[in-house]
DRENLUM-107790 format. One line per 10 residues: number of its first residue (from 1); their letters; for each residue x, y, z of N, C-alpha, C, CB. Coordinates in steps of 0.02 Angstrom, whole numbers, plus 50000, padded with zeros to 5 digits. Glycine has a CB too. Layout:
# residues N
NUM) a) X/Y/Z/X/Y/Z/X/Y/Z/X/Y/Z  ... .
END
This chain:
# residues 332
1) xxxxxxxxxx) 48707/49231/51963/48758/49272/51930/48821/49232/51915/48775/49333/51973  48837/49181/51971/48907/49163/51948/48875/49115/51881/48964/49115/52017  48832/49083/51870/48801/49030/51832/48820/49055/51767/48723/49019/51843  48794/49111/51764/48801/49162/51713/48859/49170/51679/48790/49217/51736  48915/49208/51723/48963/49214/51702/49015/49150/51701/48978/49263/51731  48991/49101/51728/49022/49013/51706/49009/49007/51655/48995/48944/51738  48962/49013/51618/48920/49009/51556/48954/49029/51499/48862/49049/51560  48960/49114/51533/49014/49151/51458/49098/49144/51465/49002/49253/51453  49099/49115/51524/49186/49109/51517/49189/49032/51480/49238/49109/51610  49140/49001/51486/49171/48921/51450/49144/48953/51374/49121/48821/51484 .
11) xxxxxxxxxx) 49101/48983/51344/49084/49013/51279/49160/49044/51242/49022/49079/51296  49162/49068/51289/49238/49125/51258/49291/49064/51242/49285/49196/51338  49305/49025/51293/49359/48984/51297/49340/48940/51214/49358/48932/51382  49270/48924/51211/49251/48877/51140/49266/48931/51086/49159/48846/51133  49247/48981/51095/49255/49037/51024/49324/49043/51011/49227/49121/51035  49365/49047/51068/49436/49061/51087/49479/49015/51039/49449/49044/51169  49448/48937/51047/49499/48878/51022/49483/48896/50932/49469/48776/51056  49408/48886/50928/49396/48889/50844/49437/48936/50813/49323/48911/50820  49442/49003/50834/49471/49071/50808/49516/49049/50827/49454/49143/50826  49565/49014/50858/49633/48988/50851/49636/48948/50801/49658/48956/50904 .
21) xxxxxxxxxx) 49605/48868/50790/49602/48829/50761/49595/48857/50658/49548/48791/50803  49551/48904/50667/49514/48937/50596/49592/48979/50566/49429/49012/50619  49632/49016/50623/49690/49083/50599/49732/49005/50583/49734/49165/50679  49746/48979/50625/49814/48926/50611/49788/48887/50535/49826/48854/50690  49755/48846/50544/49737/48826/50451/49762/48874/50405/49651/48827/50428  49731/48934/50417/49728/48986/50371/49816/49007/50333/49689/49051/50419  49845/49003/50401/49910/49021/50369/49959/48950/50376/49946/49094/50412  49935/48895/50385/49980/48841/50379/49942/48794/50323/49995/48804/50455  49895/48787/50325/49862/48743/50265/49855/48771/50184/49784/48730/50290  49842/48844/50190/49830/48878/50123/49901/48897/50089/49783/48947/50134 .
31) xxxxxxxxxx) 49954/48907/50147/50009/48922/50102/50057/48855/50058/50057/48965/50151  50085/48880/49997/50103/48811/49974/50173/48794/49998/50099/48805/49895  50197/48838/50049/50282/48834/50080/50248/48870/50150/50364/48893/50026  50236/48848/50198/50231/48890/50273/50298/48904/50280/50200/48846/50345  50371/48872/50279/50425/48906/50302/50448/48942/50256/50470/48870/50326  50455/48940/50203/50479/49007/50145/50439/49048/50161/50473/49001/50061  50366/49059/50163/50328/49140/50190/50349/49147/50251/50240/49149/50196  50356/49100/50308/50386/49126/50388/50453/49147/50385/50388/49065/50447  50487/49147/50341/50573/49134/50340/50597/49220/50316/50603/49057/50264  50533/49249/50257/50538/49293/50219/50616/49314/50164/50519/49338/50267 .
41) xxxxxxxxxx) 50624/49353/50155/50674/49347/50091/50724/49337/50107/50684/49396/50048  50777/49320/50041/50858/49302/50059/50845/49261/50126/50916/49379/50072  50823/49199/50116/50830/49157/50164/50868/49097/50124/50760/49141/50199  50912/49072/50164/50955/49019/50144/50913/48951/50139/51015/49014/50194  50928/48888/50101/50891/48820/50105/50907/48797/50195/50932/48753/50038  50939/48807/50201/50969/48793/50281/50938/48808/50348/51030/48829/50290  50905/48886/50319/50867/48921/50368/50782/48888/50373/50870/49006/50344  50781/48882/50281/50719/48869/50297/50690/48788/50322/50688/48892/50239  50749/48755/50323/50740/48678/50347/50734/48699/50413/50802/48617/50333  50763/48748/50441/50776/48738/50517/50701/48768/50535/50854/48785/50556 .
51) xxxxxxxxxx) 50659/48819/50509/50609/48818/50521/50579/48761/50519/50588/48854/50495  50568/48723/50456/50535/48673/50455/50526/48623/50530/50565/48643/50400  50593/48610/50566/50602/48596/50616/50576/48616/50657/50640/48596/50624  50593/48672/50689/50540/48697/50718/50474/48706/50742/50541/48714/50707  50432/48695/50679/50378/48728/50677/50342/48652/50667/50373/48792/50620  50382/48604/50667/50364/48519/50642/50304/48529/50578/50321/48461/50724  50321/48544/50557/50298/48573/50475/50312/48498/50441/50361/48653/50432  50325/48446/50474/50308/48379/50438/50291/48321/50464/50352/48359/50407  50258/48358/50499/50209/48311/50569/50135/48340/50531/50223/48351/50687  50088/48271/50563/50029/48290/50550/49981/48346/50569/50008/48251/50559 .
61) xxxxxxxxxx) 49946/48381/50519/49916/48460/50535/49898/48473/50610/49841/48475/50491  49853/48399/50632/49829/48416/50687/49898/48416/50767/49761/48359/50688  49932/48364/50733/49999/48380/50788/50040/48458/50790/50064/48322/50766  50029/48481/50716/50076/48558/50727/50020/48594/50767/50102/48610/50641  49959/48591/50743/49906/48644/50807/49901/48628/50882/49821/48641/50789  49921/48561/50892/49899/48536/50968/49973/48594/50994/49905/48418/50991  50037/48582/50952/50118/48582/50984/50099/48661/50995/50203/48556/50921  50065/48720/50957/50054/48786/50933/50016/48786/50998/50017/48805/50856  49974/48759/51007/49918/48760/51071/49937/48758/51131/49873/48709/51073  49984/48701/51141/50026/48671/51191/50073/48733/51221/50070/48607/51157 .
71) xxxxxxxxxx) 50099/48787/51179/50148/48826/51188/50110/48885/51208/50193/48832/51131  50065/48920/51194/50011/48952/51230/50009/48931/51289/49951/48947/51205  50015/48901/51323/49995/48856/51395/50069/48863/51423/49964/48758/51384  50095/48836/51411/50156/48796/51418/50235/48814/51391/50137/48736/51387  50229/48865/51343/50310/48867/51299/50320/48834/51266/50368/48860/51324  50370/48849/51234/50407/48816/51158/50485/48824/51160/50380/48862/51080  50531/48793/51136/50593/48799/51131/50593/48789/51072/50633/48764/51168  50615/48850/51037/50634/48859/50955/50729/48835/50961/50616/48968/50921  50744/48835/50897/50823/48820/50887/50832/48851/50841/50851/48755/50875  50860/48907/50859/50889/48964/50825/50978/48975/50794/50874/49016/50877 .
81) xxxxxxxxxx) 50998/48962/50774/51065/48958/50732/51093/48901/50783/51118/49041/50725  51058/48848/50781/51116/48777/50825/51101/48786/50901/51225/48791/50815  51058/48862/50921/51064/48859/50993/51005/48873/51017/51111/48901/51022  50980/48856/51073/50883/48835/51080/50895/48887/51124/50836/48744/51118  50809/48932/51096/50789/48996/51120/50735/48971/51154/50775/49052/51069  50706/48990/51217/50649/48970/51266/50601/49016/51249/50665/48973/51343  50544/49001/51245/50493/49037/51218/50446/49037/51266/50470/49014/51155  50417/49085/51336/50385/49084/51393/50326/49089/51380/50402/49126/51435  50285/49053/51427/50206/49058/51410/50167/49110/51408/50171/49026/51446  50138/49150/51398/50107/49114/51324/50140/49126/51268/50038/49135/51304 .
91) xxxxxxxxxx) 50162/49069/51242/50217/49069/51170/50174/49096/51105/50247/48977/51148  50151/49142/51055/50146/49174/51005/50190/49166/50951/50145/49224/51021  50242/49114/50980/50288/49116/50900/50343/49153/50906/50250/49152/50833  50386/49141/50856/50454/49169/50862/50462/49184/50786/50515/49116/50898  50460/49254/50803/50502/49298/50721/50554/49303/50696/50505/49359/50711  50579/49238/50658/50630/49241/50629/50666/49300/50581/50622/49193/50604  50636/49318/50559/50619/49397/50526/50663/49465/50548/50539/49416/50549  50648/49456/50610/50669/49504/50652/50714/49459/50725/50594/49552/50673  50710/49398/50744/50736/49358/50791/50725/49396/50844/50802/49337/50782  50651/49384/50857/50624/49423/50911/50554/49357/50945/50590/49515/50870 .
101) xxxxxxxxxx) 50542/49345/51005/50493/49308/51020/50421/49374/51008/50510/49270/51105  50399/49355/50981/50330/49397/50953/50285/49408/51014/50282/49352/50891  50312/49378/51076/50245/49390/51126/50286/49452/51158/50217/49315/51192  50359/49458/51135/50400/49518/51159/50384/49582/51137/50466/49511/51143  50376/49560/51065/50356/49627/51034/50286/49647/51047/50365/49625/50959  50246/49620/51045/50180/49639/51071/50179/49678/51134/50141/49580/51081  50201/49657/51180/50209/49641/51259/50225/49744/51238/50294/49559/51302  50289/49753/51207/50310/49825/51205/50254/49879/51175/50376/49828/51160  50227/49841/51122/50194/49917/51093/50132/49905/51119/50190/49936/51001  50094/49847/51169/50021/49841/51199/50023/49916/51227/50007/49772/51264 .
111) xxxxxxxxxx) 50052/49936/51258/50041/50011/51314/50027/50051/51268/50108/50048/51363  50060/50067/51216/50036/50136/51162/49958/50137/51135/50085/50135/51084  49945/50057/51108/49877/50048/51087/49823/50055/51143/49873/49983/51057  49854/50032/51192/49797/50045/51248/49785/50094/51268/49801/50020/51302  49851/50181/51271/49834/50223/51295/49807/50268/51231/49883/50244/51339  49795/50251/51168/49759/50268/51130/49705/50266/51125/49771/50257/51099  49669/50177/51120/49619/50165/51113/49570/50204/51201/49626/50081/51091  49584/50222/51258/49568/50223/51307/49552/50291/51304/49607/50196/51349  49606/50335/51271/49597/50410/51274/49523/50408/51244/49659/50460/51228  49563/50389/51175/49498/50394/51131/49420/50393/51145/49503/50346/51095 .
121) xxxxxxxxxx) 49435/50328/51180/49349/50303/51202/49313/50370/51265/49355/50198/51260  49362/50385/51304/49332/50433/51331/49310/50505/51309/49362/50436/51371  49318/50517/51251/49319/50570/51217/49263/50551/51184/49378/50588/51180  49246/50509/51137/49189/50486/51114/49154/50472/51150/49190/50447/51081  49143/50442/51172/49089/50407/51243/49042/50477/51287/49161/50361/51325  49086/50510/51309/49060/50582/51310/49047/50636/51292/49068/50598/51326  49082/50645/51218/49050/50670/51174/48989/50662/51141/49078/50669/51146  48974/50601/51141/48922/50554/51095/48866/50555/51131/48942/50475/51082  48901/50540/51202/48828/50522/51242/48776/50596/51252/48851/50488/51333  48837/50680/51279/48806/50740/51295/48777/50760/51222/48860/50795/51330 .
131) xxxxxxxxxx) 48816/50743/51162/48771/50767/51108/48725/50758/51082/48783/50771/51073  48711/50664/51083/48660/50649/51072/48609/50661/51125/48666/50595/51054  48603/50650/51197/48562/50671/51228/48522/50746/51210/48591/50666/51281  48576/50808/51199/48549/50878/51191/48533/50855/51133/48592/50947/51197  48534/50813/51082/48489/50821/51010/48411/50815/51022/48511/50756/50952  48442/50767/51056/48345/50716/51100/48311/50758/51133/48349/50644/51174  48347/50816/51176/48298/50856/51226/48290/50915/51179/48332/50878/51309  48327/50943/51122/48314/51001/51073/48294/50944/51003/48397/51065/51061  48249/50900/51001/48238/50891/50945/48215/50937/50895/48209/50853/50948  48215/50925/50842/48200/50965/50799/48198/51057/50787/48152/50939/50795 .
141) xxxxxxxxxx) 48234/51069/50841/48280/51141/50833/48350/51143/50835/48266/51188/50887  48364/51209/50796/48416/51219/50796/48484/51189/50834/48405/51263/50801  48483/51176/50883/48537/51129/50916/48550/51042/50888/48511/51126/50998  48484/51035/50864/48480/50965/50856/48492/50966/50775/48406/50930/50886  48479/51004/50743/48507/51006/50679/48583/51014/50657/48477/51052/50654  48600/51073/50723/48689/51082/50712/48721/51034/50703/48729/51106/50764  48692/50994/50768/48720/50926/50783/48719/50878/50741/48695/50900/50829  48666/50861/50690/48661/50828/50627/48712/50848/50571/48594/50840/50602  48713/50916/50551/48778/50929/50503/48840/50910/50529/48788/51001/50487  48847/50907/50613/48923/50910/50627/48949/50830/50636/48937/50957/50702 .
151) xxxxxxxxxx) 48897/50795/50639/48892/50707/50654/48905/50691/50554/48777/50669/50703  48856/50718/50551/48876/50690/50450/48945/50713/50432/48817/50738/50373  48961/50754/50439/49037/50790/50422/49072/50754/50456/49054/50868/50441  49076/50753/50516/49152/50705/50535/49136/50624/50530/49184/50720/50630  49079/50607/50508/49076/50540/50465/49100/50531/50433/49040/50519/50440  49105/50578/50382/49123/50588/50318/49210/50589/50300/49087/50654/50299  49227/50601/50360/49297/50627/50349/49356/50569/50367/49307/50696/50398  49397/50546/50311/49452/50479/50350/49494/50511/50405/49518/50440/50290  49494/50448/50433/49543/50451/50484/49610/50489/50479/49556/50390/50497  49624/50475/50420/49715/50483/50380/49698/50560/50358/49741/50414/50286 .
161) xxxxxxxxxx) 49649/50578/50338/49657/50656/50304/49641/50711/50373/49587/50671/50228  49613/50698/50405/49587/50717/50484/49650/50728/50519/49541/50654/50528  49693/50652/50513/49758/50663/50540/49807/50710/50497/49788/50596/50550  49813/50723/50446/49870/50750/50425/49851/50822/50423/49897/50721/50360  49781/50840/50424/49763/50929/50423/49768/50932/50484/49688/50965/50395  49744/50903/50547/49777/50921/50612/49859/50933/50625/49757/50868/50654  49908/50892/50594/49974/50892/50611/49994/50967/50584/50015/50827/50579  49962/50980/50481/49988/51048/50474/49949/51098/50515/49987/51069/50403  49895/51105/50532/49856/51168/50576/49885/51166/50651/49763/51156/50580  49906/51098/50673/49922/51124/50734/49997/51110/50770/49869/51100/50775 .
171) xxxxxxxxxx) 50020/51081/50702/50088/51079/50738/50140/51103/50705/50108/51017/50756  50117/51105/50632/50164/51146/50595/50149/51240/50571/50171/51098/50528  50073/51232/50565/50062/51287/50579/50067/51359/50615/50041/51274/50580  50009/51316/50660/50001/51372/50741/50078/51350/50779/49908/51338/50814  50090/51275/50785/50132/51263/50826/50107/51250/50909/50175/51317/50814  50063/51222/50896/50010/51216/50982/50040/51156/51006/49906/51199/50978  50055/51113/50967/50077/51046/50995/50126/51030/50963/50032/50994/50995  50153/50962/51003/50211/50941/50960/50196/50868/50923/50279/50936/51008  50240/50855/50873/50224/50782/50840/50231/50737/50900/50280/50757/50775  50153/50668/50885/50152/50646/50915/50228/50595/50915/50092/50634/50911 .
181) xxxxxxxxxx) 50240/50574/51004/50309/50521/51001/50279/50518/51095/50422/50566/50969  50321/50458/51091/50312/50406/51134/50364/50430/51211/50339/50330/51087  50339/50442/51270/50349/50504/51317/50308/50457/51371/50312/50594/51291  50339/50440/51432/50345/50393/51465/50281/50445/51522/50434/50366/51486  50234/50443/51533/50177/50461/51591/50232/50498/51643/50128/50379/51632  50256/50435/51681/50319/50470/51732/50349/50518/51724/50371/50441/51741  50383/50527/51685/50415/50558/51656/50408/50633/51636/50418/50526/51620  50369/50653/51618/50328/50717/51600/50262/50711/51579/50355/50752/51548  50188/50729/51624/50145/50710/51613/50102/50738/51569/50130/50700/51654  50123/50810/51570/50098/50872/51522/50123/50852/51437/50144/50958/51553 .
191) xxxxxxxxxx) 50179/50834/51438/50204/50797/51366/50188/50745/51343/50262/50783/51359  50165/50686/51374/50133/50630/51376/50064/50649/51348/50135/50600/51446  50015/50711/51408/49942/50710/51384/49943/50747/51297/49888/50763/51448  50000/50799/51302/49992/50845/51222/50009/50778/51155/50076/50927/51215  50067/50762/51173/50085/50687/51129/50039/50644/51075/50098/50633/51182  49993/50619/51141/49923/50584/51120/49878/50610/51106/49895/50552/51156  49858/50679/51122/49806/50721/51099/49767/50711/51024/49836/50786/51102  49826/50738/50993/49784/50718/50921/49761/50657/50896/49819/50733/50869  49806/50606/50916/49785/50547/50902/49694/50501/50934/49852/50515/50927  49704/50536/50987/49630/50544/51029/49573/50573/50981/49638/50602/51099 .
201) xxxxxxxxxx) 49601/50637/50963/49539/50670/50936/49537/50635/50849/49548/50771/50941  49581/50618/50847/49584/50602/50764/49521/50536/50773/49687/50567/50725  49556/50494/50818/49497/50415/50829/49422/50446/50865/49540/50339/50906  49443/50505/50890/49362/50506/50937/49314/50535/50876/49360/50574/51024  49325/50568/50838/49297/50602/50800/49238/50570/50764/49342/50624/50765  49267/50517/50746/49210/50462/50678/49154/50441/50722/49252/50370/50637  49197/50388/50795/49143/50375/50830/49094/50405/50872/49157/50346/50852  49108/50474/50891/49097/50525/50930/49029/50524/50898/49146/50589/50928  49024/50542/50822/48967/50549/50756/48928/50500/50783/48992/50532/50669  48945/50432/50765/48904/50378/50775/48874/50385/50830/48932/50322/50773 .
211) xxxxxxxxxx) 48876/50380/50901/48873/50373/50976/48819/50440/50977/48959/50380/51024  48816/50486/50956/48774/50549/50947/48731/50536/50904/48805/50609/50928  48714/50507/50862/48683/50460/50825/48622/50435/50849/48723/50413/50815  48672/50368/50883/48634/50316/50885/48583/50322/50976/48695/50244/50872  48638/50376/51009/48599/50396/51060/48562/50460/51061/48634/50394/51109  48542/50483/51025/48489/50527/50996/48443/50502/50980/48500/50561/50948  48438/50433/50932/48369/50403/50904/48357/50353/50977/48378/50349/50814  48386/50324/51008/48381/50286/51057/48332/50315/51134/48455/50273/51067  48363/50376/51152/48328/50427/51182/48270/50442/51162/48356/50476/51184  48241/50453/51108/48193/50481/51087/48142/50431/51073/48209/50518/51037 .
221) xxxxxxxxxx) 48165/50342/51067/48125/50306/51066/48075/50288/51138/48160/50261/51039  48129/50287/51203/48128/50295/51249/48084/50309/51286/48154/50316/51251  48080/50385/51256/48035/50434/51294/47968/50417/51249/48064/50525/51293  47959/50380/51202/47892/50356/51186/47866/50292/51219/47890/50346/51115  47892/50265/51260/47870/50220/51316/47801/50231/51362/47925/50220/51361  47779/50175/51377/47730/50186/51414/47757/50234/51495/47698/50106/51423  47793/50176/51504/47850/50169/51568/47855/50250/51594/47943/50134/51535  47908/50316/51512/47913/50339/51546/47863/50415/51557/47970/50332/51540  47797/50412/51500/47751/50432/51511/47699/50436/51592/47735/50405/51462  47707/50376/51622/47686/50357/51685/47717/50399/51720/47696/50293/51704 .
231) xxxxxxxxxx) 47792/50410/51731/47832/50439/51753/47807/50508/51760/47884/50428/51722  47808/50556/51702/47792/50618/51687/47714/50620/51707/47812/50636/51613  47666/50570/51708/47601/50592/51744/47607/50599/51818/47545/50541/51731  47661/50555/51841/47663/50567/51932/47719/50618/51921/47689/50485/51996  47722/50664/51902/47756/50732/51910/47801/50724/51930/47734/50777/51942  47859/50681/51913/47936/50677/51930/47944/50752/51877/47988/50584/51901  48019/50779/51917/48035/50825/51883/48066/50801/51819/48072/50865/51919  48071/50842/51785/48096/50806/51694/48163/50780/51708/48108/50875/51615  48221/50825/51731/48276/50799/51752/48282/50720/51774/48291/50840/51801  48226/50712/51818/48228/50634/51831/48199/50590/51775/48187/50618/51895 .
241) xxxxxxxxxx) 48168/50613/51764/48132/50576/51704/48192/50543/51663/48085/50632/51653  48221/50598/51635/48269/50613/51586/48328/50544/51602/48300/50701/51598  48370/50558/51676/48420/50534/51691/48395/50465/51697/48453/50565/51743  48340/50436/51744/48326/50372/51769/48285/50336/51704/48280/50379/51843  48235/50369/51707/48186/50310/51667/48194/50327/51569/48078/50326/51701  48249/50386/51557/48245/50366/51466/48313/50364/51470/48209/50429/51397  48371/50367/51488/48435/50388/51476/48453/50313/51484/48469/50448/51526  48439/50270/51533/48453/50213/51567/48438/50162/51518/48416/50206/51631  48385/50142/51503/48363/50106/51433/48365/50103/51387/48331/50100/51416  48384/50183/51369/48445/50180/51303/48512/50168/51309/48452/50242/51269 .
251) xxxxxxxxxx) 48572/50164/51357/48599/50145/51340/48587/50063/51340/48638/50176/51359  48571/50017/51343/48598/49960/51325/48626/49964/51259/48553/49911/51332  48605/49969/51192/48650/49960/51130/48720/50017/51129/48596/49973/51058  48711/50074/51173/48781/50105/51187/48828/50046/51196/48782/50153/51254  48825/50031/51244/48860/49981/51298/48874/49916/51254/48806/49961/51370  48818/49908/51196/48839/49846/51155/48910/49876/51091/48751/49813/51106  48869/49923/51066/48945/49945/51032/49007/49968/51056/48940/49991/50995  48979/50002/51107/49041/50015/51147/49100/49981/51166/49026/50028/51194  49052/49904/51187/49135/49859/51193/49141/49824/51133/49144/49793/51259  49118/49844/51076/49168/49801/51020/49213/49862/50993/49118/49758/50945 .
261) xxxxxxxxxx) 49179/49919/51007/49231/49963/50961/49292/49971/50991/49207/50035/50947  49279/49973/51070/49352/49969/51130/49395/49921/51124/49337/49958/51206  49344/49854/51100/49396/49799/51083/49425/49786/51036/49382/49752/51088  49412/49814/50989/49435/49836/50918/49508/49850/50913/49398/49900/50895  49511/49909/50947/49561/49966/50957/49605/49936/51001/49531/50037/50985  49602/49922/51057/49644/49876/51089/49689/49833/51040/49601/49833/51131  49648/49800/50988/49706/49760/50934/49736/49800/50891/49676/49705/50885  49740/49877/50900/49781/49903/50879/49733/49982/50799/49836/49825/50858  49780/50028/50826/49716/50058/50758/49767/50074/50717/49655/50138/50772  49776/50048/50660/49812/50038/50610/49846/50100/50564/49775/49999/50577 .
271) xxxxxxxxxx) 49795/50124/50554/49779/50173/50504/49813/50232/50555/49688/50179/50478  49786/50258/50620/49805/50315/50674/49882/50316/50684/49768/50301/50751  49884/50253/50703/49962/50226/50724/50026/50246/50672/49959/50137/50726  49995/50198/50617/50050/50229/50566/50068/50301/50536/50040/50199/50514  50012/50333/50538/50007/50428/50516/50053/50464/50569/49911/50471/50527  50024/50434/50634/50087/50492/50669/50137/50440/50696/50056/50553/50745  50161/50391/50661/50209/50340/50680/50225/50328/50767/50276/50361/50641  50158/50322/50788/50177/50269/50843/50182/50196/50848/50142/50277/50884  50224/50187/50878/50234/50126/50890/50194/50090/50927/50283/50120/50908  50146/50072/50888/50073/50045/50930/50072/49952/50894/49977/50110/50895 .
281) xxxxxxxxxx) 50031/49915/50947/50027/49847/50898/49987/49861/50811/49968/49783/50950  49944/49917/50814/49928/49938/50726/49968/49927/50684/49919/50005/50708  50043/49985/50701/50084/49994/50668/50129/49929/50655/50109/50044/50693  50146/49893/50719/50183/49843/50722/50144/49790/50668/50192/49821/50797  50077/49790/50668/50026/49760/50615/50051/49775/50537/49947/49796/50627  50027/49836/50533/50056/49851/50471/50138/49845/50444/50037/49912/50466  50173/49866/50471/50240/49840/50453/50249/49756/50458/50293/49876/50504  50216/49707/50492/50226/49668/50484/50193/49622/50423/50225/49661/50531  50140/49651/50406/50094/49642/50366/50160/49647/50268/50021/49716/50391  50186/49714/50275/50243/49727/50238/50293/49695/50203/50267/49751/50265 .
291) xxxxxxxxxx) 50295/49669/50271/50357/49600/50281/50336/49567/50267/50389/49570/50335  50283/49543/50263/50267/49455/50267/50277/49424/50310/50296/49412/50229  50286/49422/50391/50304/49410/50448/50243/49402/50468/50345/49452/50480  50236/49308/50449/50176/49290/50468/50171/49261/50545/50154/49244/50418  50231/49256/50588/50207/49229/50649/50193/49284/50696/50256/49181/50677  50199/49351/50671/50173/49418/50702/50116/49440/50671/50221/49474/50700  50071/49421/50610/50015/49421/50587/49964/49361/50628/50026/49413/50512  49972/49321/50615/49957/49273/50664/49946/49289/50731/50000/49232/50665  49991/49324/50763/49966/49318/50823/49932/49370/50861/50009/49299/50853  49963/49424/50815/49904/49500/50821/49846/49472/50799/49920/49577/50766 .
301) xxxxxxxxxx) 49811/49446/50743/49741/49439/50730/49734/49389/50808/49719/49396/50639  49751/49337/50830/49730/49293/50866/49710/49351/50936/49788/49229/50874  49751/49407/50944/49766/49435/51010/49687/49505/51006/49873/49473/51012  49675/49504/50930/49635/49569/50932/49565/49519/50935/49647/49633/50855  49572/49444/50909/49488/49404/50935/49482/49392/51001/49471/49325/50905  49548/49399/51047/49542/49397/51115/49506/49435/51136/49588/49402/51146  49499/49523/51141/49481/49558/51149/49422/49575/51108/49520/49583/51156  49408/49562/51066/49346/49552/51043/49290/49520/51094/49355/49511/50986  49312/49454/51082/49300/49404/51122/49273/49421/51222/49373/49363/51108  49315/49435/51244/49324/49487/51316/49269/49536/51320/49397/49536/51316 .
311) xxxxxxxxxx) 49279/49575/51266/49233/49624/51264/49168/49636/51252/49249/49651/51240  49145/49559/51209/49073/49532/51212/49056/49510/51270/49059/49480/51169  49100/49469/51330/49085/49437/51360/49061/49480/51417/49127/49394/51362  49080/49543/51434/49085/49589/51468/49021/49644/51462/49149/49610/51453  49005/49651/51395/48949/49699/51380/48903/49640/51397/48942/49739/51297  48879/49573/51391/48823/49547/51419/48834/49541/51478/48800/49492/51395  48888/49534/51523/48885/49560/51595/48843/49629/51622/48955/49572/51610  48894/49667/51594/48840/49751/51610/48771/49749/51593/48864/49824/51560  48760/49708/51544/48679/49711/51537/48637/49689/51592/48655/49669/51481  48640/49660/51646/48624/49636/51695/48630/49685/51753/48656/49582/51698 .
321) xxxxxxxxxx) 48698/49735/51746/48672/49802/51794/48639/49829/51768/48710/49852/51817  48621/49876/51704/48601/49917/51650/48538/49918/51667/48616/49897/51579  48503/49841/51625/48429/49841/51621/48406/49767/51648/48404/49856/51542  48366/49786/51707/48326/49768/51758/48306/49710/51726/48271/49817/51782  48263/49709/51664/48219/49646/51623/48288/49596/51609/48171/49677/51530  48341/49601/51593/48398/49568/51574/48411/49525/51633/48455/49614/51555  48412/49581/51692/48443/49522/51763/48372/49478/51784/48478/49578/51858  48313/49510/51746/48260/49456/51775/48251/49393/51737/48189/49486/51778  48269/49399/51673/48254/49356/51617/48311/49320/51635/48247/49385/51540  48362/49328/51650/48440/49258/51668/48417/49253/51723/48543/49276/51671 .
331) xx) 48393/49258/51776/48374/49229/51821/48318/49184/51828/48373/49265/51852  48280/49190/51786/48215/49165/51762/48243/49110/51725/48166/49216/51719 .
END
């Protein structure tokens, strides 16, 4: 086991550098001014030399990525109007834009995206999993059909229009909740859970579909096994059947989408964030995106392949509790 997971932590660390190496080109080699796009508008010739400085924007390509690399590890000292700003590890860059160290701003709106993406997943995850299961045990009746119209329909439906008929039906309407805003856990916990609510159900909704889906056909493949036919001839009760030998072997591809879609969201959900204006890394995405505030584009994409990244590394972990043939075959 540790072999294993030695294995995928030096993998991640190689995927880790390229998807560093691949984002940095991207926005220092393709642009035909890196400090006029980092500097953004009404920037003086003055300002943008001092980037240049900075950022040694006239040093060779591979010296500005080692110095970019180096500061991840280690820090950076930017020089900000004549006077040097310390940039703590792990350094992400400094937004001139806003004259903010970008691992600051992240650092603030990480908690909103996380208690989004987290609600969310639990809402889907168990939605997905009890619906699709009752599709699999009522196939082809009425329950399992409901469930088909109600999975195509909220497929069907964006994120953004989902969100804005929830805000008039339930907050301007009925008046059940209040607009979502940012309400400290401590603080009031009942206002905190109503807050996030919609934003939960707005994200659980699409994937909820999928996850009911894909564990409906998965289940049902399942139970065409030799494995759990054997089962049902030595007269286990169905219940067991059900829970141990078909429920168990279907999820593995749960568990595979599961952590990319979690890791997804973690880098922020863009589209959710901005509709009911939280201040999530999405939003901070998109407004920065706005701006042209490329050392906060930069380092959100770098921060959402982290978690990407993490979250692959992690679902082939669980595969090794999950399914039995997985921990025999890496051991083998």
């Amino acid at each position: 086991m540790i072999r294993i997971v030695a294995s995928r932590i030096l993998g991640m660390i190689a995927v880790l550098f390229l998807v560093t190496l691949f984002t940095y080109a991207i926005f220092f080699l393709l642009s035909a001014d890196p400090a006029v796009q980092i500097c953004g508008k009404n920037c003086t010739p003055e300002q943008i030399e001092q980037i240049r400085v900075n950022l040694g924007l006239d040093l060779p390509f591979w010296t500005q990525f080692w110095n970019y690399v180096a500061g991840l590890f280690g820090g950076r000292t930017f020089m900000v109007a004549g006077s040097p700003v310390e940039c703590a590890a792990p350094c992400l860059g400094y937004s001139f834009q806003t004259s903010q160290m970008v691992s600051d701003m992240i650092v603030q709106r990480l908690p909103v995206s996380i208690t989004i993406a987290l609600g969310a997943a639990v809402l889907w995850l168990i939605g997905g999993l009890v619906s699709g299961v009752l599709s699999a045990v009522k196939e082809g009746k009425f329950l399992d059909r409901f469930f088909a119209g109600l999975t195509l329909g909220a497929m069907s439906i964006p994120n953004y229009v989902l969100a804005l008929a929830l805000q008039f039906i339930l907050v301007v309407a009925l008046g059940w909740l209040p607009f979502p805003q940012v309400v400290s856990f401590s603080d009031d916990p009942v206002q905190w859970f109503l807050n996030f609510l919609m934003p939960w159900i707005v994200l659980a909704v699409g994937y909820a579909a999928v996850y009911t889906r894909l564990t409906r056909a998965n289940v049902i493949d399942t139970l065409q096994e030799n494995f759990v036919r054997t089962a049902r001839a030595k007269g286990l009760r169905p219940s067991l059947v059900w829970r141990r030998h078909a429920l168990r072997p279907a999820l593995t591809p749960i568990v595979t989408i599961f952590g990319m879609d979690i890791a997804g969201l973690l880098g922020g959900a863009v589209i959710t964030e901005k509709v009911f204006g939280l201040n999530g890394v999405g939003k901070l995405t998109a407004d920065s995106i706005t701006a042209n505030d490329q050392p906060v584009i930069m380092a959100v994409t770098l921060l959402s392949a982290f978690f990407v990244i993490v979250g692959n590394m992690v679902v082939d972990l669980l595969y090794t509790a999950i399914d039995p043939r997985v921990r025999t075959g890496a051991s083998a």
